[in-house]
C-alpha positions as CSV (number, residue, x, y, z in Angstrom):
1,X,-13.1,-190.1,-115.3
2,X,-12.1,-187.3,-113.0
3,X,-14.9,-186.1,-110.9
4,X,-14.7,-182.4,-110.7
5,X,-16.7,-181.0,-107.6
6,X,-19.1,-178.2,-107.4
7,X,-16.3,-175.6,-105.4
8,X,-13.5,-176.7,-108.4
9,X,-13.7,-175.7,-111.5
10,X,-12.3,-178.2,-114.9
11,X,-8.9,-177.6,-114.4
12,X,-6.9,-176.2,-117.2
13,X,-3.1,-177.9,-118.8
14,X,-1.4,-175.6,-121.2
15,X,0.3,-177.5,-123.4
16,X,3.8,-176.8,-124.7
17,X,4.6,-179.2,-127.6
18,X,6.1,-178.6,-131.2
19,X,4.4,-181.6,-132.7
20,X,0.6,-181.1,-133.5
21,X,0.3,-185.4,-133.1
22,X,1.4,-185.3,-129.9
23,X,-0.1,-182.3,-128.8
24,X,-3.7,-183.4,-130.2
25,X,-3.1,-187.1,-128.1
26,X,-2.7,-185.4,-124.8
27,X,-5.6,-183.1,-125.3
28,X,-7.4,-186.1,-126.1
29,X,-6.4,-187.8,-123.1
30,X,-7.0,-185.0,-120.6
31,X,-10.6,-183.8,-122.5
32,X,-12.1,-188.0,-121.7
33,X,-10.8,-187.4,-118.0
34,X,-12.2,-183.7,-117.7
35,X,-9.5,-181.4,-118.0
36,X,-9.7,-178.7,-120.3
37,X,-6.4,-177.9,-122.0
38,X,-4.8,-175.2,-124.7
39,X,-1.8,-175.8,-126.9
40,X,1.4,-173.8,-128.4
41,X,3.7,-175.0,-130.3
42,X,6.5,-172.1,-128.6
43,X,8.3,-171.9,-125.4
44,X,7.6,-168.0,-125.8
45,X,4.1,-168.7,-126.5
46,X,3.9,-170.6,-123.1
47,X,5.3,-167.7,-121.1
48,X,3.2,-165.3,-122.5
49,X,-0.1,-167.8,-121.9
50,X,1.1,-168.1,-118.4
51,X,1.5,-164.0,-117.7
52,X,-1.9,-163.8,-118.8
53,X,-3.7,-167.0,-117.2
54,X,-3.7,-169.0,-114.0
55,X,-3.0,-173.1,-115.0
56,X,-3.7,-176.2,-112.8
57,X,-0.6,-177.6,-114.5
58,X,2.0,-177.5,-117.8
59,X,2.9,-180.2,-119.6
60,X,6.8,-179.1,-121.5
61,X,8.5,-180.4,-124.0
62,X,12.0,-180.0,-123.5
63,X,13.2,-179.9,-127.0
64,X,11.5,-176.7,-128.7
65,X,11.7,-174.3,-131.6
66,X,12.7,-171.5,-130.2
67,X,14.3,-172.8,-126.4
68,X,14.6,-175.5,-124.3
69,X,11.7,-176.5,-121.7
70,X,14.1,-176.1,-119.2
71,X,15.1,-172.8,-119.8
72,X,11.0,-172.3,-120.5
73,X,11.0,-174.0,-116.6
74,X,12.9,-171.8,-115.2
75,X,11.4,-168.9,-116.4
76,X,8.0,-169.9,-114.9
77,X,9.4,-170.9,-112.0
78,X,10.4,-167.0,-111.1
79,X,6.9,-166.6,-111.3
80,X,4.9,-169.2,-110.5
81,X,4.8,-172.5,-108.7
82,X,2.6,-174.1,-110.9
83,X,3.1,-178.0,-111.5
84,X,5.4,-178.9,-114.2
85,X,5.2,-182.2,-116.3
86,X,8.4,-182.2,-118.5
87,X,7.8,-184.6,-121.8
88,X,11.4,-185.5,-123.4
89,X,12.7,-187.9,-126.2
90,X,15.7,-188.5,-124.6
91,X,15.9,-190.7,-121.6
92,X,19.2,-190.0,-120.2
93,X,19.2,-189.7,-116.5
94,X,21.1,-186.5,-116.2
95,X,18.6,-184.5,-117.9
96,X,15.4,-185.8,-115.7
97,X,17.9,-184.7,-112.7
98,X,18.3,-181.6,-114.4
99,X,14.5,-181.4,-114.7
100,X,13.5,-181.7,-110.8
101,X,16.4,-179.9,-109.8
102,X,14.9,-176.4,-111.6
103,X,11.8,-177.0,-110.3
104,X,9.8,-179.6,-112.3
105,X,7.1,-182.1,-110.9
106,X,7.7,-185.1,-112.8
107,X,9.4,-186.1,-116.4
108,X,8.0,-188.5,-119.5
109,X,9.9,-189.7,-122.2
110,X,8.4,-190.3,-126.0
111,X,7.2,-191.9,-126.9
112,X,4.7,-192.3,-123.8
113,X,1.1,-193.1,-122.9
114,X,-1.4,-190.5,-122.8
115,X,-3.1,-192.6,-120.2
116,X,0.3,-192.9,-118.1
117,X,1.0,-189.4,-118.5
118,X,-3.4,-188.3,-117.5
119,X,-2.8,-190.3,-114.6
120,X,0.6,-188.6,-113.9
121,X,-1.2,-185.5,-113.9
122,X,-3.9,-186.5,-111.9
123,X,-2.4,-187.6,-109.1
124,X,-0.2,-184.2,-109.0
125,X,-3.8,-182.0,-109.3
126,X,-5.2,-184.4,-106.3
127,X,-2.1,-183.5,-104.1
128,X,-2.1,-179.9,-104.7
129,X,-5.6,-179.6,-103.9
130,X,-5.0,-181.4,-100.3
131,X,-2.4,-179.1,-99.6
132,X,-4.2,-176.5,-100.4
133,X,-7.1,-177.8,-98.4
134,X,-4.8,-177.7,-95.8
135,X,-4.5,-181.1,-95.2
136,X,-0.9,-181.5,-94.8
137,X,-0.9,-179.4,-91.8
138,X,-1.6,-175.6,-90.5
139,X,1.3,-173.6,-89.0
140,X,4.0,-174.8,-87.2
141,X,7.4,-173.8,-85.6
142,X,10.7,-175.9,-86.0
143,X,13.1,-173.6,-84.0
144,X,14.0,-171.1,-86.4
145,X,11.9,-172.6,-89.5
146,X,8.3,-172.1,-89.7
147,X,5.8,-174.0,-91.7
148,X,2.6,-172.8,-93.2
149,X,1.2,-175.8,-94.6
150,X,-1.7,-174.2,-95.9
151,X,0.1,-171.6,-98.1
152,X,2.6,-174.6,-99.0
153,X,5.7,-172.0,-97.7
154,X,8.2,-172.8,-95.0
155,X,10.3,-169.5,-93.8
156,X,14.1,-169.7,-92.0
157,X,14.6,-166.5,-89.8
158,X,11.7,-165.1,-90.9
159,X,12.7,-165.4,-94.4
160,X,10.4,-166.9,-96.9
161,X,12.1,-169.7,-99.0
162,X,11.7,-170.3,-102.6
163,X,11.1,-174.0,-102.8
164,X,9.7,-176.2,-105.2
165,X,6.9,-178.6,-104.4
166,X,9.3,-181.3,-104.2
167,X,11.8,-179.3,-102.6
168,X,9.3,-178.2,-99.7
169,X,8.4,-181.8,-99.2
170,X,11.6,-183.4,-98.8
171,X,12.6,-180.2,-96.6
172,X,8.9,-180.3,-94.4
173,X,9.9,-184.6,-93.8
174,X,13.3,-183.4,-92.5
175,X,11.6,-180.5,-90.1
176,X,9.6,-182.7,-88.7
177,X,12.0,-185.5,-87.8
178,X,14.8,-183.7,-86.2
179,X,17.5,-185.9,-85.3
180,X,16.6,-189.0,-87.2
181,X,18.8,-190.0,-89.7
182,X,16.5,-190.7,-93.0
183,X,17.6,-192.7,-96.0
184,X,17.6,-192.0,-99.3
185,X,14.9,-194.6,-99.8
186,X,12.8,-193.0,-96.8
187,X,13.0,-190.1,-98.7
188,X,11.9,-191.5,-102.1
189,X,8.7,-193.0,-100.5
190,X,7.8,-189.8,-98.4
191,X,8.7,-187.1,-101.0
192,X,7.3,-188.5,-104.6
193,X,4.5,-189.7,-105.6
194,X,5.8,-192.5,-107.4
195,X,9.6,-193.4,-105.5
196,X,9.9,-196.2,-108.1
197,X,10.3,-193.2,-111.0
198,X,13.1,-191.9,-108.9
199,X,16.3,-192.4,-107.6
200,X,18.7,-191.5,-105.3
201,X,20.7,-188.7,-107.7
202,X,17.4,-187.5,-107.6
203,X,17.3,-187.4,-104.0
204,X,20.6,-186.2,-103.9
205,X,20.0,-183.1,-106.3
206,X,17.2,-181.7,-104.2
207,X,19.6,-181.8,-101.0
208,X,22.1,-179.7,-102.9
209,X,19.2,-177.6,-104.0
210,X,17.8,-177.4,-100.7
211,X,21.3,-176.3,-99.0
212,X,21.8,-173.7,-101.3
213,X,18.8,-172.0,-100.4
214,X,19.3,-172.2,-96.7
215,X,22.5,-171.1,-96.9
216,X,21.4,-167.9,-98.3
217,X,19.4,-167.4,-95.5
218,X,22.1,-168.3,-92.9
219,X,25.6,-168.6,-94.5
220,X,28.0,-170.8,-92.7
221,X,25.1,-173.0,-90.8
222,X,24.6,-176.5,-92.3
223,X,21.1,-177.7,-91.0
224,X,21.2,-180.7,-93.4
225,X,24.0,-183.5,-92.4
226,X,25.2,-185.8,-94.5
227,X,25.6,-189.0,-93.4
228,X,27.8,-191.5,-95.9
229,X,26.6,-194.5,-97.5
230,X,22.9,-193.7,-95.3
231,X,21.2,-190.6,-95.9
232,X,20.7,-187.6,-94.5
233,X,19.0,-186.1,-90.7
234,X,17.8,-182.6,-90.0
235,X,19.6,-180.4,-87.2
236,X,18.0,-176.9,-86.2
């Protein structure tokens, strides 16, 4: 069971899930490991509960009444950075690309194991809570980037960037190697939590993601190189 400490509070999942069998699982599932959780059935629903409250994490069904969890995603993620747990019934790789590439944390397909899917969140909560902790790092300087790894931000030109958690990963490896060319594979094992989930689209998708955003910053500077049929390497 998770052991909540005295300076953390039971975390809270909101819940966004159509069908009430599924929905009651997962509360089931996070209430024996000591989460608390709350449940609607609407992707509206979930946007209003998230204006009003402060979540540890969401878990999103993608196929819903009134929207799709990705469209629900991206919403949220204008807003907030909170963790994302996408649940799906389709298990078709383009939409769990999709799904990381607009910002979520991780992706489950029905039908699923509430146990799989507690430990799944779990082990998102217990990074978030080291980086918060500041245990990935304080602030640092990377030529024109810098990295504040206790607010979990990374700026370019004095710019902040709005990354994902995912995305400020991959992009804090590639800041801190300068130079080195890194595989996709290297990538898979520093970035996620579980590289065998992943794959190299996926790795791919955050690059393209990650360009776009610095290229906002600095138009017509390319930090990221590509380099074919091995990876990718950092220049600044």
């Amino acid at each position: 069971m998770l052991k909540v400490d005295s300076n953390w509070s039971r975390p809270c999942v909101l819940i966004v899930e159509d069908e009430p069998s599924i929905a009651d699982n997962i509360r089931f599932g996070l209430g024996k490991e000591g989460f608390e959780s709350e449940w609607v059935t609407t992707g509206g629903e979930g946007l209003q509960k998230i204006s009003e409250k402060e979540y540890a994490l969401v878990v999103l069904d993608v196929g819903l009444p009134d929207t799709t969890g990705f469209e629900v995603c991206k919403q949220i993620r204008a807003v907030s950075q909170v963790p994302i747990v996408f649940l799906t019934a389709r298990n078709e790789e383009i939409d769990r690309i999709l799904g990381l590439e607009i910002g979520g944390d991780d992706y489950v397909c029905k039908p699923f194991s509430v146990r799989e899917l507690v430990a799944r969140v779990r082990v998102i909560l217990k990074r978030g809570r080291l980086e918060e902790r500041g245990e990935e790092g304080s602030e640092s300087v990377f030529g024109p980037f810098s990295l504040d790894g206790e607010r979990y931000q990374i700026s370019l030109a004095e710019r902040l960037l709005s990354l994902t958690r995912y995305e400020f990963r991959m992009l804090k490896v590639f800041l801190e190697r300068p130079g080195r060319v890194l595989t996709r594979e290297q990538l898979m094992y520093q970035v996620w939590e579980e590289p065998e989930a992943s794959g190299e689209r996926t790795v791919d998708a955050h690059v393209k993601s990650i360009r776009a955003k610095l290229r906002e910053v600095s138009p017509g500077v390319e930090y990221i190189q590509t380099h074919r049929g091995i990876g990718y390497s950092m220049q600044y």
